[in-house]
N, C-alpha and C positions, 0 to 999 in steps of 0.2 A: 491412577494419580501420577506416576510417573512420566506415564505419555503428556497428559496436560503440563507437566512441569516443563519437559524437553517441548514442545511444541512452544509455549511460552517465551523461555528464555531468546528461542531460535526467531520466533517472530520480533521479538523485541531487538534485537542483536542486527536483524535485515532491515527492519525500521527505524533502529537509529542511524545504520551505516548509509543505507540507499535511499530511505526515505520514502520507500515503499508501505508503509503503513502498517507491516505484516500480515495484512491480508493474505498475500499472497502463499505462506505457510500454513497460516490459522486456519484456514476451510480448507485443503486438501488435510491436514493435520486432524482436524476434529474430526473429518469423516472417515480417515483410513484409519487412525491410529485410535479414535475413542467412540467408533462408529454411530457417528450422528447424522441425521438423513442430511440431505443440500439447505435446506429451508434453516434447521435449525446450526447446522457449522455456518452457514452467512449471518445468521442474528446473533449469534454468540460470539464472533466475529468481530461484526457491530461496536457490540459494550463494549468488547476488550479493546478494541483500541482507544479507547475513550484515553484509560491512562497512558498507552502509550505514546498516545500524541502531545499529551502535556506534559510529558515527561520531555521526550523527543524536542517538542518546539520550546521548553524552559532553557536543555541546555542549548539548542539550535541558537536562538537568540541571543546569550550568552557571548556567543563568539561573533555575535553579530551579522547573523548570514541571515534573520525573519525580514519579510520585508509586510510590516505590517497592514497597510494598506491593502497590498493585493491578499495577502490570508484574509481578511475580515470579509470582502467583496466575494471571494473565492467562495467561503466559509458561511456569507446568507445566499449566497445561490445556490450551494450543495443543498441548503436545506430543503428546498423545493424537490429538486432531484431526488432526494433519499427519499422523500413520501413518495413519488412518484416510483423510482427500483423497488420500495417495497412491495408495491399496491402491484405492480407489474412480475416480480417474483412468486408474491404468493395466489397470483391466476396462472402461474406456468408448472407445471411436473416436475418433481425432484431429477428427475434423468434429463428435460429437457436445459432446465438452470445448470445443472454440472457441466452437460457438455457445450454451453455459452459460457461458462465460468472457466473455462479448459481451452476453449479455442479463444478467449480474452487473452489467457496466460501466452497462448501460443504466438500471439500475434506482437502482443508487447515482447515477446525474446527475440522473436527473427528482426523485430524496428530495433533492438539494439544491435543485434551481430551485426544488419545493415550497416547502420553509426558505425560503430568499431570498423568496422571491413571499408566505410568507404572515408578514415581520416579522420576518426574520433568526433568532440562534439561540434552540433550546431554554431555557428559565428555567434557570439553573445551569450555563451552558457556556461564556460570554463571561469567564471568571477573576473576579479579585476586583474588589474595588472598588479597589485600587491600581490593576490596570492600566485600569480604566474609566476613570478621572482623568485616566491618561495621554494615553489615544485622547482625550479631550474637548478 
C-alpha cells in the first residue's frame, strides 16, 4: 500500500510539473515496486491518469496555458491510437513491451539533454513574451 501511495503522489507531482502524464513513474513503479507483469503496470497506468489529467488540465487552464483546440483534436486522434497500442501490446510479450517501454524512456531523455546541451528550447515553445518578462 505504501508503494502505491509513494508511486502515486510521485506520478502526480511529475505530471503536474512536466506534463508528462506520470506514465513515466507509474509502469516502472507498478512493476518494481508492486510487481505487476508489463501488460497490466501499462493498463493500470491507463486509468490512473484519467484523474490525473483532469486534475492537471483544470488547474493548467486556470492560468491559462490549455489551448483548447489543439487538446480536443489531439485528444480524438489519441483515441484511435490507444485501440490501436492496446491491440499491438497485448499480441507482444511482457519482456518484449518493457524493453520498447524502456528504450521509449531512453530516447525521450537523451532529445532532452540534446535540447538542454544545444540552447535550451525549440524557437516558439518558452510562451509568450509575458511570461519571458516574468522569468527575467
Amino acid at each position: 500500500m505504501i508503494g502505491a501511495v509513494l508511486i502515486g503522489v510521485a506520478g502526480g507531482i511529475v505530471a503536474g510539473l512536466l506534463g508528462v502524464g506520470g506514465g513515466v513513474l507509474f509502469v516502472p513503479g507498478l512493476v518494481i515496486l508492486l510487481g505487476l507483469g508489463q501488460h497490466q503496470a501499462e493498463a493500470t497506468s491507463l486509468l490512473a491518469i484519467v484523474p490525473v489529467g483532469i486534475v492537471g488540465t483544470y488547474t493548467q487552464n486556470r492560468y491559462g496555458n490549455v489551448r483548447r483546440d489543439d487538446a480536443l483534436l489531439l485528444g480524438l486522434l489519441s483515441l484511435a491510437g490507444a485501440g490501436a497500442g492496446v491491440a499491438l501490446a497485448n499480441a507482444l510479450s511482457g519482456a518484449l513491451l518493457r524493453d520498447a517501454f524502456a528504450a521509449l524512456i531512453v530516447i525521450v531523455a537523451v532529445q532532452i539533454v540534446r535540447r538542454q546541451l544545444g540552447g535550451g528550447e525549440p524557437a516558439g515553445a518558452g510562451g509568450d513574451a509575458t511570461s519571458e518578462s516574468k522569468r527575467a
